[in-house]
N, C-alpha and C positions, 0 to 999 in steps of 0.2 A: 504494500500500500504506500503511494505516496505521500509526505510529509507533505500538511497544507501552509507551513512558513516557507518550505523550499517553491511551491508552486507560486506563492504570493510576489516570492523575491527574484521570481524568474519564470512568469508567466509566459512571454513570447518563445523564450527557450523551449518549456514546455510542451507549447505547442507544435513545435519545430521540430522536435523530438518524437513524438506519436506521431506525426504525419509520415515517417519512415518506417513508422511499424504500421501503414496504412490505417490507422485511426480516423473514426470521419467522425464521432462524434465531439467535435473539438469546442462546440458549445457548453458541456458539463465543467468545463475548466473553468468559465465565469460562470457559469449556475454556483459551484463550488465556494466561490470569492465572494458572493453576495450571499451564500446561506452562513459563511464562515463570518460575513460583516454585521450581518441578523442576528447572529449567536452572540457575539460580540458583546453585540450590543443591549439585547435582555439579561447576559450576564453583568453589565454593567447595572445594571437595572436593578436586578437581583441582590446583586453584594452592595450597592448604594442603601437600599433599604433595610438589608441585614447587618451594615453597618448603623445604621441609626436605630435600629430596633435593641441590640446590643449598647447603644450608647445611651439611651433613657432609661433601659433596664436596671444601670449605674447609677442612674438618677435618683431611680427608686427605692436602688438599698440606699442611697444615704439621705433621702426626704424622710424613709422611715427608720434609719438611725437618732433620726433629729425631731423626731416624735410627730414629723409633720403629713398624718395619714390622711387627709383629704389630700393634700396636693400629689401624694402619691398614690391616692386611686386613678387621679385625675390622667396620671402617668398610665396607671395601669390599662387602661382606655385605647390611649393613644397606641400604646404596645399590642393590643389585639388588631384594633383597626390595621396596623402594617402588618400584621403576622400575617391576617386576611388576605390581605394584599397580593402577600408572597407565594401562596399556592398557585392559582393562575400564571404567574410568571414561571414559576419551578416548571409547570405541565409543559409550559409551551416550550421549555426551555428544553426540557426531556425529548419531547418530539422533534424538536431543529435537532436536537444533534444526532437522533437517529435518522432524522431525513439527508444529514450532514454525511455521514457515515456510507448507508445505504448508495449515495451519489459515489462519494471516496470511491468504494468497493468498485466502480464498474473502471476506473481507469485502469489501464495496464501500464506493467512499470518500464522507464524511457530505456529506448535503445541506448548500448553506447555510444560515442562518438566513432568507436572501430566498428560498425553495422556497419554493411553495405546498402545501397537503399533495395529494391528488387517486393515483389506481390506472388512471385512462384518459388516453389525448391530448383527451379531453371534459373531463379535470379543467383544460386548460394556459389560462392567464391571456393573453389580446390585451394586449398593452403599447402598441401605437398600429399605424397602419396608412397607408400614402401610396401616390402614383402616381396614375396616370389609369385611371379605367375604361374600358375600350375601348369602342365603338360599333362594335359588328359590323354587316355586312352582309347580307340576308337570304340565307337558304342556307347560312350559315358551315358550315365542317366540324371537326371533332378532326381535331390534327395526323399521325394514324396513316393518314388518307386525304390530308391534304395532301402529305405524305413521298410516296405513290406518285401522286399529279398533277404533284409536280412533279419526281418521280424521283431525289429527293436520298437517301434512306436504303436501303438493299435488307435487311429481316430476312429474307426466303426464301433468298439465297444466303449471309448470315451465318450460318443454320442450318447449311447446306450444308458449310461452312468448319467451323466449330465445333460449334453447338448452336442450341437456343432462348436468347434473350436476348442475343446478341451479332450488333451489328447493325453491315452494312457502309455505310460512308459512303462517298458517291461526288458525282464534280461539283460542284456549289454546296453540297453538305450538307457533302462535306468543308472546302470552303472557308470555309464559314460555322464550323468547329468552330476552326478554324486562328486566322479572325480574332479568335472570342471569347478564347480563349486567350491570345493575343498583346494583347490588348486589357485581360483579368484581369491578367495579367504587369506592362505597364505601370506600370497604377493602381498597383499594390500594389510595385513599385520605386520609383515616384517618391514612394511615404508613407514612403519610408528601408525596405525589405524588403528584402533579399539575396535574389539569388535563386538556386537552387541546381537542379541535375537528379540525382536521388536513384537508387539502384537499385530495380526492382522485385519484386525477391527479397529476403527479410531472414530472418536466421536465426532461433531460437527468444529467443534473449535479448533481439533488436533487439524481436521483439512482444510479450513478456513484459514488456518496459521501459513501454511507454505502455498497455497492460492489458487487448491485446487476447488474450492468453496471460492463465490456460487460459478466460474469460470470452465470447470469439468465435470459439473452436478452429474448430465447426461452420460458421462464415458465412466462412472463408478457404479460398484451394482452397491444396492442400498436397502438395510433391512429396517423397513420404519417399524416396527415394533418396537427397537430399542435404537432408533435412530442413530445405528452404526452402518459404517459405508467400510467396503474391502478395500484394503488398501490398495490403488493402481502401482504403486512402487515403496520402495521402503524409506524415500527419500521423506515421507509423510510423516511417519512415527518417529522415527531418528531427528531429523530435525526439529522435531517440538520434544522432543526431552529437556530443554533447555529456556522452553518458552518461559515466560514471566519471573525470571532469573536476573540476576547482576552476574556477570561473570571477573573474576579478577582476571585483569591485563596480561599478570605474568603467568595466567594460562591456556594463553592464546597462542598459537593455534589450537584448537579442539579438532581433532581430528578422527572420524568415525566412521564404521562398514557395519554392513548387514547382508545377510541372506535371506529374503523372503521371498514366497510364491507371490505374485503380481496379479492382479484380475482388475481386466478391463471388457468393458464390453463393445467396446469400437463399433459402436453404433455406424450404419452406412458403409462399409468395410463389405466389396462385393469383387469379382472378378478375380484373374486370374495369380493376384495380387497377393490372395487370400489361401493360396493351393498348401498346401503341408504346414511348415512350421514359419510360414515366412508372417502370418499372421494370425494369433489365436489370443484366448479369451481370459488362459490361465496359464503364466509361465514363470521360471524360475530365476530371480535376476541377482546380481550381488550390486551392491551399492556402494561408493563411497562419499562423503558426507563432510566438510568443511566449515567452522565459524573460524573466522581472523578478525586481526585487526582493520579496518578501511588502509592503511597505507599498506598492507601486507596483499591487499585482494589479487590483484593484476599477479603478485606472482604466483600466488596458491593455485590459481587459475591454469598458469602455464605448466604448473608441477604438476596437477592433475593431467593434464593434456598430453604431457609427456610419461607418466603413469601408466595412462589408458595405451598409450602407443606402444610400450616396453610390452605388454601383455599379447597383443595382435600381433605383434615380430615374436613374442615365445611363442607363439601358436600357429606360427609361418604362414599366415594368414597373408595374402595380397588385401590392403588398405588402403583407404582415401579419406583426407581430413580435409573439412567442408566450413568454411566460416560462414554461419545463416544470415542470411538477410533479414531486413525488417517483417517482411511479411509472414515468413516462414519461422517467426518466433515466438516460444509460447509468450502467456501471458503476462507471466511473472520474470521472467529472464530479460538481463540488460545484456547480455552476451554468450552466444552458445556456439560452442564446435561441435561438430557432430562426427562419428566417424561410419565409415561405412565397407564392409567386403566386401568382396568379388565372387558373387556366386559363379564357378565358371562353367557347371552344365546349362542352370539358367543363363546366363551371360547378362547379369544386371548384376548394381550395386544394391546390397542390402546395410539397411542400418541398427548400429548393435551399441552402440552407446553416443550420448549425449551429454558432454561436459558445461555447464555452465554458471554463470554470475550472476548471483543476485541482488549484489548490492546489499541496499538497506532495505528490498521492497518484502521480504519475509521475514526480517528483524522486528521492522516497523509493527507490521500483525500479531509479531508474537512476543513483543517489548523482550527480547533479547538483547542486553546494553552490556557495557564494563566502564568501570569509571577509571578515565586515564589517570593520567602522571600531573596532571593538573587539578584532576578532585574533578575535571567535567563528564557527565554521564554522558557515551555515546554507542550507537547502536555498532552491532558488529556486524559483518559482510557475511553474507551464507551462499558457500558453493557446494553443486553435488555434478555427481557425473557413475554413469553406468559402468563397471567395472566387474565384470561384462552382462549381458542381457543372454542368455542361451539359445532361445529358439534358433534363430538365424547364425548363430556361433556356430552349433550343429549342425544346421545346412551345409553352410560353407567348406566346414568341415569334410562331412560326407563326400559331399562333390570334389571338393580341390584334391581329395587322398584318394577316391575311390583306380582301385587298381585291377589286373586280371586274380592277383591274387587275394584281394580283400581291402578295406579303407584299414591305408596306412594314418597312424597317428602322432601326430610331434613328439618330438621325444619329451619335451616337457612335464606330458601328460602319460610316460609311458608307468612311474613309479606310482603316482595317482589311480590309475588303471591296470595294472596289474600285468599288465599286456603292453605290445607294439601296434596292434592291429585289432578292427572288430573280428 
């Protein structure tokens, strides 16, 4: 959420700024400024009168110190009539700031000045690209046929269980999901991450805090009975461990991972886009999780970036690192790389993690601060980025190793797995 002193103190910037994440409603920016002048201004209203209410009050004990009890009923009087007063202004005051709020909520937080401008993922910028290109074998297949040659995934009885898009793993597929996990884990421990196992239920505030509230309502499945929503990634619970916290400075950086299953309903999700693991409903993702300091952000940022890259070169993985443009960014992000492999029997890019900057705009919601070296409170900077997403890890996978003799596996993953090969 945006801070309405930084909007006030740099409105045209503002505006300047959402027009590169294609924002059209650039009129809420003065709806904002004039509910924030209304508020203002009843509050001035409000504490004027509860100042004087409190100062005849004083009055009162010492008219009736001084044994002078008519003059101080007379007080007394005067003291209701303003109490009176003050409820009607309190209501309305109550309502401005939830109408104040509810407006907040709909803006999305400012591109960086590093955005590209662009309205498609045709706009997003290549930042470099590594790995080996695989050399398939004649015949190769997509891993939606290799899944049932080699009997590792079953969607038809995942149906059967659930639905479409939740897919049962079995045998070596489950195993191979196990090792990567334990394998992403690792990595991301031994770079100094704590690692945590988060709930996958979180109430309305937990996803309102990092902004998937009301921005992803649609894309979370959501049980109103006890109005808990499944978590879409675990950057949701992990990051609000920390909500309505003081953090001391000198233990900054926080640094933090998880493993959670993921559920999304990707709503409109049709075509061929959709085939195997390249898109489903429940999947298995590890996370990594960042608060800093604001002057530490930019590099926390490139550290993760270079993290997520060390990982995709352990898993010889051919990669592509993509700076998003304004259009193509979520709602809460001031800056995201995305990374993406090479399916090479499909012959498209699939994307397997998203690093990004939040700035202060998930601070701000969930009043995460630390008080610097000066005694002043300030919010800290929240980044996360996928380390790694599995569906499409496993595609890639599949396809880039698949050989006459079996899908060979990085050696990375051979101690993990038990094996060299499915």
């Amino acid at each position: 959420m945006l801070q309405i002193g930084y909007i006030r103190n740099n409105t045209e910037l503002v505006k300047k700024r959402l027009a590169v994440k294609n924002f059209t409603e650039l009129n809420l920016i003065d709806e904002i400024l004039d509910l924030d002048d209304e508020r203002k201004k009843l509050q001035h209203e409000f504490e004027t009168s509860q100042a004087k209410v409190n100062s005849i009050s004083r009055e009162i004990g010492q008219l009736m110190s001084k044994g002078l009890k008519e003059d101080a009923e007379n007080k007394k009087s005067e003291v209701a009539a303003l109490k009176s007063s003050l409820q009607p202004i309190n209501e309305k005051l109550v309502l401005l700031e939830k109408k104040l709020l509810d407006t907040l909520i709909l803006i999305p937080n400012l591109p960086s000045e590093k955005v590209p401008p662009g309205k498609t993922p045709e706009d997003n910028i290549v930042v470099r690209a590594g790995g080996t290109d695989p050399n398939l074998p004649g015949g190769s297949i997509p891993h939606w046929d290799l899944i049932k040659k080699y009997g590792i995934v079953d969607f038809e009885t995942g149906a059967k269980l659930t639905g479409s898009g939740f897919p049962l793993y079995k045998g070596k597929g489950a195993k191979l999901q196990r090792a990567l996990i334990q394998y992403f884990l690792d990595f991301n421990t031994a770079a100094g991450y704590t690692e945590y196992l988060p709930p996958l239920m979180v109430n309305e505030a937990t996803a309102y805090g990092t902004g998937q509230l009301p921005d992803k309502e649609g894309q979370m499945y959501y049980m109103p009975a006890d109005n808990f929503y499944l978590i879409p990634t675990a950057e949701v619970p992990v990051t609000n461990i920390y909500r309505d916290e003081i953090i001391k400075e000198s233990d900054l950086p926080i640094k933090m991972t998880a493993y959670t299953p993921c559920f999304r309903r990707e709503a409109g999700s049709f075509g061929k886009d959709v085939r195997g693991l390249n898109r489903v409903h429940q999947f298995d993702k590890v996370e990594i999780v960042q608060l800093v300091h604001p002057e530490k952000s930019d590099d926390a940022h490139e550290e993760m970036i270079s993290h997520v890259e060390r990982l995709l070169n352990n898993l010889e993985l051919p990669y592509r690192i993509l700076k998003l443009c304004g259009g193509d960014m979520s709602f809460a992000s001031a800056l995201t790389y995305d990374f993406e492999v090479f399916s090479a029997a499909q012959e498209k890019w699939l994307e397997v993690s998203s690093v990004s900057n939040f700035e202060v705009f998930q601070s701000n919601r969930m009043k995460i601060r630390f008080k610097d070296s000066n005694g002043k409170m300030q919010l800290v900077h929240t980044l996360n980025g996928s380390s790694l997403a599995l569906p499409r890890i496993v595609a890639s996978l599949l396809e880039n190793n698949q050989s006459a003799s079996g899908i060979q596996l990085p050696e990375v993953l051979h101690k993990y797995f038990g094996a060299s090969s499915l």
